[in-house]
C-alpha positions in Angstrom: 0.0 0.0 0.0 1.6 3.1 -0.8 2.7 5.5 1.8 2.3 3.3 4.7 5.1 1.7 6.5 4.2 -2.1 7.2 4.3 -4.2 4.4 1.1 -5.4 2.4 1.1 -9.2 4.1 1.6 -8.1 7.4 -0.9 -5.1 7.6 -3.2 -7.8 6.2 -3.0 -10.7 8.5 -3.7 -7.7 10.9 -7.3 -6.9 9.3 -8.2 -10.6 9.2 -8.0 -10.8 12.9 -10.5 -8.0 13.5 -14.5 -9.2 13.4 -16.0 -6.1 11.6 -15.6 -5.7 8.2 -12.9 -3.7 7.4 -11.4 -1.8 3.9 -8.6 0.5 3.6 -8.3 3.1 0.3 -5.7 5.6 -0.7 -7.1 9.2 -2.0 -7.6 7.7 -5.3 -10.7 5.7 -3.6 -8.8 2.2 -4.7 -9.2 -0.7 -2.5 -5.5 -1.3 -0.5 -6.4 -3.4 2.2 -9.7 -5.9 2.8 -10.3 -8.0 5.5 -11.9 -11.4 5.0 -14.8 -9.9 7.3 -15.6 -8.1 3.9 -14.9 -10.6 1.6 -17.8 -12.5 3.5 -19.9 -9.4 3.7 -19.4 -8.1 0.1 -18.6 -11.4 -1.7 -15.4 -10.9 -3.1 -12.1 -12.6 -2.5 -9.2 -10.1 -0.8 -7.4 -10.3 -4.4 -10.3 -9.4 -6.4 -11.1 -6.2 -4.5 -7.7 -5.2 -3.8 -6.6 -2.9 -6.6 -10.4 -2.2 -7.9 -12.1 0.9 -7.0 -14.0 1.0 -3.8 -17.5 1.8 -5.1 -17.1 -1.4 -7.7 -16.7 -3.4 -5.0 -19.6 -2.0 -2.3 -22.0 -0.5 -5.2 -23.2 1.2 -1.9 -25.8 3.7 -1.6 -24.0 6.3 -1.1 -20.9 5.4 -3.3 -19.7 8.5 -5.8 -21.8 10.8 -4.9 -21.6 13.9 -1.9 -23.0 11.4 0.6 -20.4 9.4 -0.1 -18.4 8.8 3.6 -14.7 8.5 2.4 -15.0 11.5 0.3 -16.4 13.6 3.6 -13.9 12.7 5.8 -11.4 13.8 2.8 -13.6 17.4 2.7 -13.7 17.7 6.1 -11.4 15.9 7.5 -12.9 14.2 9.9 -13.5 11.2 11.9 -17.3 9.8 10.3 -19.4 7.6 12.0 -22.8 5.6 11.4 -23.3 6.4 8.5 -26.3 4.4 7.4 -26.3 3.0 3.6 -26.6 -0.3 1.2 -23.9 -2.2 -0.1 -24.9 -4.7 -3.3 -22.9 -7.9 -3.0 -21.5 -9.7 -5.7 -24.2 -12.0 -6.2 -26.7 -9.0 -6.3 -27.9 -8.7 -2.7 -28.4 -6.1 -0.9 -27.6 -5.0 2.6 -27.7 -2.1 4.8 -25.0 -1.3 6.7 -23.7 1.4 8.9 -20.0 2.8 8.2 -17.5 4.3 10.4 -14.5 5.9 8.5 -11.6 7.1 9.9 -8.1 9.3 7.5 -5.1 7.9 6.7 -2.1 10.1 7.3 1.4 9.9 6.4 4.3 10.8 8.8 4.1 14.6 7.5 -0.3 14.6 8.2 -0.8 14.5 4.9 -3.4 12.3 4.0 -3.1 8.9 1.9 -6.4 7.4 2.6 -8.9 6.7 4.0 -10.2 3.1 6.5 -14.0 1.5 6.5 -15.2 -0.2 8.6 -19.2 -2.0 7.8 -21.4 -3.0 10.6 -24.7 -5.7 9.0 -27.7 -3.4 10.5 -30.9 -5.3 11.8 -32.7 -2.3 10.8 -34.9 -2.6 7.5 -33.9 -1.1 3.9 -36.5 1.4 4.4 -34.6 2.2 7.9 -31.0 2.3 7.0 -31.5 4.3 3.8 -34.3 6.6 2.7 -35.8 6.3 -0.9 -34.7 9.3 -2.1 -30.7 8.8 -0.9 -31.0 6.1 -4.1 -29.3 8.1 -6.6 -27.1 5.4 -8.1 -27.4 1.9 -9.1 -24.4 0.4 -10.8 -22.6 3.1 -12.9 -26.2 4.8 -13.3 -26.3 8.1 -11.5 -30.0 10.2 -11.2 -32.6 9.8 -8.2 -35.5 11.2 -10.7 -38.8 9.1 -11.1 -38.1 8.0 -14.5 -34.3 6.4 -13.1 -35.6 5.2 -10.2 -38.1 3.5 -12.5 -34.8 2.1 -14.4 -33.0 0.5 -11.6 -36.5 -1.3 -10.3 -37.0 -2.8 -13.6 -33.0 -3.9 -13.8 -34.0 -5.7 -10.3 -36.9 -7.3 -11.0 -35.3 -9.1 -14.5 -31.7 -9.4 -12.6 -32.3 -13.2 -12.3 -34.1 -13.9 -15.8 -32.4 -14.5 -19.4 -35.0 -13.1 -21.6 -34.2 -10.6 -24.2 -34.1 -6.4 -23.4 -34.7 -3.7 -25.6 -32.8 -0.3 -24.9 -34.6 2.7 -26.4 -33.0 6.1 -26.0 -31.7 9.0 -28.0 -28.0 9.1 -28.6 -26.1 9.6 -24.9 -28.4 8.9 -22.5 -26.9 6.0 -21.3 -28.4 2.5 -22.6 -24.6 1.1 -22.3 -24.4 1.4 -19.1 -28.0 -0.2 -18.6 -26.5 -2.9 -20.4 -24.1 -3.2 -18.3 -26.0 -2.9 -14.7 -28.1 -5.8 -16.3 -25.1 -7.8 -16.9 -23.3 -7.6 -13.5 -26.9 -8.2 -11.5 -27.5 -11.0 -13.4 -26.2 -15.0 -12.8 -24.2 -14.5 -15.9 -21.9 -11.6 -14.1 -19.1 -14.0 -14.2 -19.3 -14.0 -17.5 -18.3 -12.5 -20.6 -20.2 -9.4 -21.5 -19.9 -8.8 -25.5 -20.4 -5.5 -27.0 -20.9 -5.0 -30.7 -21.5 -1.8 -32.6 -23.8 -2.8 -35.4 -23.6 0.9 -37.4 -20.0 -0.2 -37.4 -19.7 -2.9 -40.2 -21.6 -3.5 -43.3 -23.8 -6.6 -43.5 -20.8 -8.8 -44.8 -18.8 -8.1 -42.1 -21.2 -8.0 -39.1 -22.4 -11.7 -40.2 -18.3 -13.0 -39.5 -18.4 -11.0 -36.8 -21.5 -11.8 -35.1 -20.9 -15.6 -36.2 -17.3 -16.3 -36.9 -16.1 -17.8 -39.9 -14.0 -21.0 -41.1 -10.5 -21.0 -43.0 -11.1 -20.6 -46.5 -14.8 -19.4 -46.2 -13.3 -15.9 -48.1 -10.4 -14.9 -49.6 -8.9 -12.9 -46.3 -10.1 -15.9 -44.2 -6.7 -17.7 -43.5 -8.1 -19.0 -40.3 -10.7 -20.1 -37.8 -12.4 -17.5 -36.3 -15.2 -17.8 -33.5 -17.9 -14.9 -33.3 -18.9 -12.5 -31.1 -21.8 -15.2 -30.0 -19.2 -18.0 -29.0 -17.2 -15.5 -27.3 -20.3 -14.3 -25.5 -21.4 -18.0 -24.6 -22.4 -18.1 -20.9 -22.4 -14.3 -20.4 -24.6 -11.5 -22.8 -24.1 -9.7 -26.0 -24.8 -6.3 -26.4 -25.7 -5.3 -29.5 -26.1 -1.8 -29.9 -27.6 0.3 -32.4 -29.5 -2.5 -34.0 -32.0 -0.8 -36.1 -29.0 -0.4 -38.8 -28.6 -3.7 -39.6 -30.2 -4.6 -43.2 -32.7 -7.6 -44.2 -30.2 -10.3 -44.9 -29.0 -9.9 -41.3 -32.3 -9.5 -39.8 -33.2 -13.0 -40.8 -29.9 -14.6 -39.2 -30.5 -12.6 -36.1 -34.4 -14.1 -36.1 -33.3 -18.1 -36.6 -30.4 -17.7 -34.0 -33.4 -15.9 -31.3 -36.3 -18.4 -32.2 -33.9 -21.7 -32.1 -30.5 -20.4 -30.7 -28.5 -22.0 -33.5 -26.2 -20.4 -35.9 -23.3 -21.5 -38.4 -20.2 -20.1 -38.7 -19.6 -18.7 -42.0 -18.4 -21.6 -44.7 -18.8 -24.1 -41.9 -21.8 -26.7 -42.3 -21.6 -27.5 -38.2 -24.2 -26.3 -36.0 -23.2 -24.3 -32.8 -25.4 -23.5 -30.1 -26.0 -20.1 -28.4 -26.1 -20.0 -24.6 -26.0 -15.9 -24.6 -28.2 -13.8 -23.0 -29.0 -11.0 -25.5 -29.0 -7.6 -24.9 -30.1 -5.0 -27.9 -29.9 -1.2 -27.8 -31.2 1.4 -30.5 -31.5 5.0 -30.4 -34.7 4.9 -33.5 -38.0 3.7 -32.5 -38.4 0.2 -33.5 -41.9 0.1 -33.8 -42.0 3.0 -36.1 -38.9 1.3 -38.3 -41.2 -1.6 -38.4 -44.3 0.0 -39.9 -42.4 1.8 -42.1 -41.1 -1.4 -43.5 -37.4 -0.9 -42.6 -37.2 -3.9 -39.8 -39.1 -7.3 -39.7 -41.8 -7.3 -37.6 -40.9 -11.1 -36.4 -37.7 -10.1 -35.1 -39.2 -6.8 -33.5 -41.4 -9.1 -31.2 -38.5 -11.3 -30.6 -36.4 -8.5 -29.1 -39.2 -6.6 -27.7 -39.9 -9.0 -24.9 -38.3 -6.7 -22.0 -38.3 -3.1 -23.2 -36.5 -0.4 -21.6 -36.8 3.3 -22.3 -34.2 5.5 -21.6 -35.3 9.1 -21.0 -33.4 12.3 -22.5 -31.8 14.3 -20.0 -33.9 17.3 -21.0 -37.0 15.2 -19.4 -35.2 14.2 -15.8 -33.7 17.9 -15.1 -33.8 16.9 -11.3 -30.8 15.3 -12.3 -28.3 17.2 -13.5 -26.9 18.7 -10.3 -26.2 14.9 -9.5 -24.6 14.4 -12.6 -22.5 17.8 -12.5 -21.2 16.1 -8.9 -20.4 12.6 -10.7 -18.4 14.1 -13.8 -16.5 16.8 -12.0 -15.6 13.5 -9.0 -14.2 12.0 -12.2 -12.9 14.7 -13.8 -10.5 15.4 -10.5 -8.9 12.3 -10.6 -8.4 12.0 -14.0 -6.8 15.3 -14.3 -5.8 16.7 -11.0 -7.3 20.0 -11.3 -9.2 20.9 -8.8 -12.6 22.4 -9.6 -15.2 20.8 -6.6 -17.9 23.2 -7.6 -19.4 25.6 -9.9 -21.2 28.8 -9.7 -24.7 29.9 -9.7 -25.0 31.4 -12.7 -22.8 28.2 -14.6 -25.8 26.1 -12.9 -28.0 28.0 -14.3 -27.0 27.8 -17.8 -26.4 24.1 -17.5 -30.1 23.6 -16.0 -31.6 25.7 -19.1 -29.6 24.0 -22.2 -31.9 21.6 -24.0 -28.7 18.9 -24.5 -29.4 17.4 -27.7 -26.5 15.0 -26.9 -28.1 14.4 -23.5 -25.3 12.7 -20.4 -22.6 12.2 -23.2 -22.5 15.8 -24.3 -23.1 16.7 -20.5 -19.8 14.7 -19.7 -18.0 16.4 -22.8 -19.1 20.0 -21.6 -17.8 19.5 -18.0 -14.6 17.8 -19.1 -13.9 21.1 -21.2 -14.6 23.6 -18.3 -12.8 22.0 -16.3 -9.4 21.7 -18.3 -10.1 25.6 -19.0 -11.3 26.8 -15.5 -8.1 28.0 -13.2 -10.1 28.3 -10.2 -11.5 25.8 -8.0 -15.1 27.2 -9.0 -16.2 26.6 -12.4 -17.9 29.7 -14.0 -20.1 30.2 -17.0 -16.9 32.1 -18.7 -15.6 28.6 -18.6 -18.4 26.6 -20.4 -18.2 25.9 -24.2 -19.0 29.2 -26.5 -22.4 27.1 -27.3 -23.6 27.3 -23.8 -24.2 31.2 -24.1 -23.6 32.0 -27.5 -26.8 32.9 -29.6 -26.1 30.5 -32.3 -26.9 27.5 -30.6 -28.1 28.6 -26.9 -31.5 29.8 -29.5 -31.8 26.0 -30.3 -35.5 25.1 -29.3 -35.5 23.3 -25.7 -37.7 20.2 -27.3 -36.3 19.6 -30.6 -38.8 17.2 -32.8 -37.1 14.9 -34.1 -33.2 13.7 -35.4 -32.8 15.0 -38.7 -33.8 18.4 -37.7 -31.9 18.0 -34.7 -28.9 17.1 -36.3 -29.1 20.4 -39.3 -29.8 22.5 -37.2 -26.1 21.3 -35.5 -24.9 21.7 -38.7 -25.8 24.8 -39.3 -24.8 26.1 -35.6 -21.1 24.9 -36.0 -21.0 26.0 -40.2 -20.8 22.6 -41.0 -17.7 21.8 -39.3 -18.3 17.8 -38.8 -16.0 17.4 -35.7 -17.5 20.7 -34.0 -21.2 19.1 -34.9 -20.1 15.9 -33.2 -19.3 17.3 -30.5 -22.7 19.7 -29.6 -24.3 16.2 -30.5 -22.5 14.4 -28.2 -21.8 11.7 -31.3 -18.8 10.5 -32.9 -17.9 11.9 -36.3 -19.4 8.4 -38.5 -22.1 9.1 -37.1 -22.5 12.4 -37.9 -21.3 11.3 -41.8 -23.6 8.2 -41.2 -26.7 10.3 -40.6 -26.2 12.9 -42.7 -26.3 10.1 -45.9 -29.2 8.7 -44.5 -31.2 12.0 -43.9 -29.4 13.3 -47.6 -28.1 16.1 -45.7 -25.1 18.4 -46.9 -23.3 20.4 -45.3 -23.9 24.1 -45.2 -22.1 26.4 -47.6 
């Protein structure tokens, strides 16, 4: 453990004596030192958590957010105790505890870390934690209705392998859905796939999704498993699946009605044990009446959907989310902006983002790298958030094609610029602008 004197094997035979579940971190919040109290309580080995950041490990209640206890003994410097919260085990359980935390120091009283130590309450859920102190589950941040919504449903089909639909616009987080499903799920210990459909033409996606023999095409010097035997036992995202064309649709329906699929040249049958996970930001149900995706298929993914709401329609929960990045932000680049000022806050409550929690992120991580105080300003948000060419944009814009020309035509169709307001990456700008038969402006 950095900093500290004893070494590692010794100052852990000392926290496996001790009763109490114990966890030591350095100011980076990654775990040093954990007693086999809290490899019982939490469900991970000593060497799993050791190394890992401390709110992967507890998924606590108040992990990564202002309640969090470590972080407020760092702010204040001070001794915490009984702080009442739940901790999410490995296996998906949850438990309240109450935490006492206590600072690290270094021979000089500078402080290294901080030391944890969880009591198992008798108290009920509803006791140790209020509803509304909820304002995370997994890597999902927000403690609005429509999230709190989110996190039941991720509960309630944690212990099923049926199929999910994630609907959202582009940023508001159906990745990180995916991925709270995943790691709440039996299959946690398992692979979790992710493939970018919008990525790879038809040809391609079918050798990637199903692998391909030696000689099956002229580049093919070799076997090659898919993305679905590389998935088997765990899930496959597959994201952004309303791009995929007709030929693939009808692959993707055999493999969900039977769970079989061939690998490209190969005549052998494989079978599929994957839960799948499917994320688009279109609305499938209109794709399919307008003819563009099979209505089979449609019902075959549709069997847990999941809609993701824009960050324009959960306000609430922007403050949190301001907190979150800017946590990040300091310790991925030192500088240290803990706050930001009224009028900043204002403007970031007022913008409509178009590019929702991904352009959010991207508009923080900019302040912050120009702000040289430890208060973030308006004078350090992006031109866009104040200037009249695209603070005029209307707060509920109607739908993506106009959403994205009117992006266009705020950044003088400057494609990297456009990306960036959108909170997209610059093929997809390209890739929507062919399919909308937009240009950019002169």
């Amino acid at each position: 453990m950095p900093d500290f004197s004893p070494e590692r094997e010794h100052f852990q035979a000392i926290l496996d004596t001790l009763e109490e579940a114990v966890m030591t971190v350095d100011r980076d919040l990654t775990v040093q030192g954990f007693n086999r109290a809290a490899a019982d309580l939490t469900g991970y080995l000593p060497g799993e958590a050791i190394g890992r950041k401390c709110y992967e490990v507890c998924q606590g209640s108040r992990c990564q957010s202002h309640l969090c206890p470590v972080l407020e003994a760092y702010r204040t410097e001070q001794i915490r105790r009984n702080d009442a919260m739940i901790i999410r085990t490995r296996q998906g359980e949850e438990r309240p505890v109450q935490v006492n935390t206590g600072l690290l120091r270094s021979e000089e009283g500078r402080i290294i870390g901080g030391i944890e130590t969880f009591r198992v309450c008798a108290a009920t859920r509803e006791q140790a934690v209020p509803l509304p102190e909820r304002c995370r589950f997994a890597r999902l941040v927000g403690k609005s209705a429509a999230m709190q919504e989110i996190y039941r449903l991720i509960e309630l089909i944690s212990d099923s392998s049926a199929t999910v639909l994630l609907q959202g616009e582009t940023g508001t987080g159906k990745e990180l859905v995916a991925e709270a499903i995943h790691y709440h799920s039996p299959r946690a210990n398992g692979p979790l796939i992710k493939v970018n459909c919008a990525a790879l033409p038809d040809t391609l996606l079918e050798t990637e999704l199903f692998g391909h023999v030696r000689g099956a095409f002229t580049d093919a010097v070799a076997d090659r498993p898919g993305r679905f035997e590389l998935a088997q036992g765990g899930t496959l995202l597959l994201d952004e699946i309303s791009e995929i064309g007709p030929k693939m649709q009808a692959k993707l329906l055999r493999v969900c009605e039977s769970g079989e699929f061939e690998r490209l040249g190969e005549g052998y049958t494989r079978r599929a044990d994957v839960r799948l996970i499917v994320a688009t930001n279109r609305n499938l149900s209109e794709e399919v009446a307008a003819g563009r995706f099979r209505e089979d298929l449609f019902y075959r993914l549709n069997v847990i959907p999941i809609s993701l709401p824009p960050l324009r329609e959960r306000r609430e929960d922007i403050p949190l989310l301001i907190e979150h990045c800017l946590a990040k932000l300091r310790r991925a680049t030192g500088r240290p902006v803990r706050t930001l000022d009224p009028d900043a806050l204002r403007l970031l409550l007022a913008y409509p983002w178009p590019g929702n929690v991904r352009e959010l992120e991207n508009t923080l991580e900019y302040a912050v790298l120009v702000c040289r105080d430890t208060v973030l300003r308006a004078s350090d948000l992006p031109p866009r958030m104040g200037g009249a060419s695209v603070a005029s944009l209307p707060m509920a814009i109607p739908d993506e094609k106009t959403r994205l020309l009117q992006a266009l035509q705020a950044t003088h169709g400057h494609i990297r610029k456009c990306a960036e307001l959108l909170g997209v990456d610059r093929t997809t700008v390209w890739r929507k602008m062919k399919r909308y038969r937009l240009e950019k402006p002169r």
